[in-house]
C-alpha positions in Angstrom: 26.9 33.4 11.7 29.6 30.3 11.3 28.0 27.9 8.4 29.0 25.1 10.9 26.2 27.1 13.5 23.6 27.2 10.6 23.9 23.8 9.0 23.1 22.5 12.9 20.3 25.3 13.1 18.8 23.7 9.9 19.7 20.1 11.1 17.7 20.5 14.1 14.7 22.7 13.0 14.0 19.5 10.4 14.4 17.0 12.8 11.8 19.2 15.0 9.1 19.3 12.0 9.4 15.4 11.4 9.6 14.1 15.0 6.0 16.5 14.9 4.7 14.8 12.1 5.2 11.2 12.9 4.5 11.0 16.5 1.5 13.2 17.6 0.2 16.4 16.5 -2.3 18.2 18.5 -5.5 20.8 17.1 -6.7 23.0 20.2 -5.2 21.3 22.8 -6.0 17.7 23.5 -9.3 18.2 21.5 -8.3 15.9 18.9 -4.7 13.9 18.0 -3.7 12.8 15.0 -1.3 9.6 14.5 0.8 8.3 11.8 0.9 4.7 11.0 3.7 4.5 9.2 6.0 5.9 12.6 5.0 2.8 13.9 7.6 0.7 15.5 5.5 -2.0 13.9 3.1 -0.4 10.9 2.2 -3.9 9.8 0.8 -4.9 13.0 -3.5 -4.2 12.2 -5.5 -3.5 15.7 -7.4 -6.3 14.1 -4.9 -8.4 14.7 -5.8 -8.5 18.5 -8.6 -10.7 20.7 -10.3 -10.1 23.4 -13.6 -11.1 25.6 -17.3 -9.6 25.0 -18.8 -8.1 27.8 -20.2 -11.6 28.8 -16.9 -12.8 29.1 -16.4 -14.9 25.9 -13.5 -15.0 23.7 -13.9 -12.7 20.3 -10.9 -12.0 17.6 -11.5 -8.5 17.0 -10.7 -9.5 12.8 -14.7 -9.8 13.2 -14.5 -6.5 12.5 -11.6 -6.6 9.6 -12.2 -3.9 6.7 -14.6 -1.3 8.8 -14.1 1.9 10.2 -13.8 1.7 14.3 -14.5 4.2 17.0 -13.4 2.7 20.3 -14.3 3.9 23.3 -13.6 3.2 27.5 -17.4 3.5 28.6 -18.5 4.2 32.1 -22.2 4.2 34.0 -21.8 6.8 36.6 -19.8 9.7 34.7 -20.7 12.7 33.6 -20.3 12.0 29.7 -22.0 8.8 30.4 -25.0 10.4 28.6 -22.8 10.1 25.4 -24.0 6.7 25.4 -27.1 8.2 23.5 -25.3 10.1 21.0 -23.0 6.9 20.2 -26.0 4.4 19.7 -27.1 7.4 17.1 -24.2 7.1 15.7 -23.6 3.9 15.2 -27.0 3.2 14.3 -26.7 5.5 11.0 -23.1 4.5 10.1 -23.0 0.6 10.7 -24.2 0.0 7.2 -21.9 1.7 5.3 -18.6 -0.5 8.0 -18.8 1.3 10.5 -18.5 0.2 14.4 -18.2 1.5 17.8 -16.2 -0.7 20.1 -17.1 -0.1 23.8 -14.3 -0.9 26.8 -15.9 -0.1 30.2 -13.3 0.6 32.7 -13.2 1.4 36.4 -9.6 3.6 36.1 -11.6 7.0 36.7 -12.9 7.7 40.0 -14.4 4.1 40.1 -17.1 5.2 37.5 -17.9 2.0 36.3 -18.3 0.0 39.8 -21.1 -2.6 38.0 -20.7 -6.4 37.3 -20.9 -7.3 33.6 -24.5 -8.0 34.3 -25.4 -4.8 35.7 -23.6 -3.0 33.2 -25.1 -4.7 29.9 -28.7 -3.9 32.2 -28.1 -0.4 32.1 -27.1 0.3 28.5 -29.8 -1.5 27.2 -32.3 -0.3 29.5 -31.2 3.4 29.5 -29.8 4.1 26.2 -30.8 1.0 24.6 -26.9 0.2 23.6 -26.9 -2.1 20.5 -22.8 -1.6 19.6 -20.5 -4.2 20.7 -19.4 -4.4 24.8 -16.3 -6.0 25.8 -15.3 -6.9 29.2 -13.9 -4.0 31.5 -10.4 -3.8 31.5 -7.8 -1.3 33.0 -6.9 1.2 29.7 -4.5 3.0 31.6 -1.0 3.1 33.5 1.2 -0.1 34.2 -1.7 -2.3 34.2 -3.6 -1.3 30.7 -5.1 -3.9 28.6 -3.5 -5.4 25.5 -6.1 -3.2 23.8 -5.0 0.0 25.1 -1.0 -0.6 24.6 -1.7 -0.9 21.4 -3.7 2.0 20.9 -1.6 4.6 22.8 1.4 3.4 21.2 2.1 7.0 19.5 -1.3 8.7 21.0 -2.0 9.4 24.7 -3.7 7.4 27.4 -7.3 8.1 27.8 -7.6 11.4 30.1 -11.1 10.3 31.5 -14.4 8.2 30.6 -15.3 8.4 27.0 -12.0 9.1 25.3 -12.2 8.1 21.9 -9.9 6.4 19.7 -10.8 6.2 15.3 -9.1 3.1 14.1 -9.3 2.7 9.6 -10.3 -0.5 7.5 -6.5 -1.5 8.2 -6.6 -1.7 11.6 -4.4 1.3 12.2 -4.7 3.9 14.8 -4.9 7.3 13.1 -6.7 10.1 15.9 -7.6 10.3 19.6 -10.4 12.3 20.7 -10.9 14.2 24.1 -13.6 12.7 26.5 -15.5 16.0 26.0 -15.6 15.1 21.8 -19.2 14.4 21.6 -20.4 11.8 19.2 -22.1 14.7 17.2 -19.2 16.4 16.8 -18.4 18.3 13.4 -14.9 17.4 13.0 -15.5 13.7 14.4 -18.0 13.0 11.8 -15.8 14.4 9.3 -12.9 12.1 9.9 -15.1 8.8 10.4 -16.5 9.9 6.4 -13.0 10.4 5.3 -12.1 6.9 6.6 -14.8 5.2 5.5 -14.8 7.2 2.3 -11.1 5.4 1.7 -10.1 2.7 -0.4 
């Protein structure tokens, strides 16, 4: 083989490994995707950086939550994950005190499964699974016409598939792995990584 053949053989099996490490790698399909922040057209911009509106339609900076772990979420009433709802008040409720926070987005994007007004949704989760985790106001979180929210979000990871995609952001605001809709709040490996961030200086 000419040299000139190998060195581009070389060249290009490098630039392979590196374009996988800094934009997305994938474990088992779509299961779970991991980011790098520093690949970031823009690492020092923080997903805390952004604002938004609660689920009753006033204005929040989402700095509020500056310094703790974040598991956001595009929530929906009439899915078949919707029952996850259980599983992430759990969760939350045994990891808010060491900074943790789930950050719910309802979203109507996926076979109109969230048809309710902001009234009827806050009704349900507090009714039914007796939701205590931040709401925000439903948004679109995929496509042309995504929220501010989820451009940032999928800016090296992938749109959400369906209802309940989830997306772990650290204490620096940076997005660092997207899990599938089917990810369960209980999940082994979910758990593992929200300990590992949290667990970070």
């Amino acid at each position: 083989m000419k040299p000139g053949i190998l060195i581009l053989i070389v060249v290009l099996l490098v630039a392979g490994v590196l374009s996988w490490k800094t934009v997305t790698k994938f474990k088992g399909g779509v299961r779970v995707a991991y980011a790098d922040p520093e690949a970031s057209a823009d690492s020092s911009a923080s997903f805390y950086d952004l604002k938004t509106t609660t689920l009753e339609g006033n204005p929040i900076a989402l700095s509020e939550y500056q310094g703790k772990v974040a598991l956001v979420v595009n929530v929906a009433s009439k899915c078949g994950f919707t029952p996850q709802y259980q599983g992430l008040e759990t969760l939350y409720k045994q990891e808010k005190d060491k900074g943790f926070v789930i950050l719910g987005f309802p979203s109507n994007d996926f076979l109109h499964q969230e048809p309710g007004t902001p009234q009827e949704i806050r009704e349900f989760c507090t009714s039914k699974y007796h939701v205590t985790f931040p709401l925000f106001s439903k948004r679109h979180v995929k496509g042309s016409d995504k929220d501010e929210i989820y451009t940032f979000l999928t800016r090296q990871l992938e749109e959400p598939s369906w209802n309940f995609t989830k997306y772990l952001v650290d204490k620096e605001g940076r997005v660092v792995y997207r899990f599938a809709p089917k990810v369960t709040p209980e999940d082994k490996e979910l758990r593992a990584k929200i300990d590992e961030l949290l667990a970070a200086k």
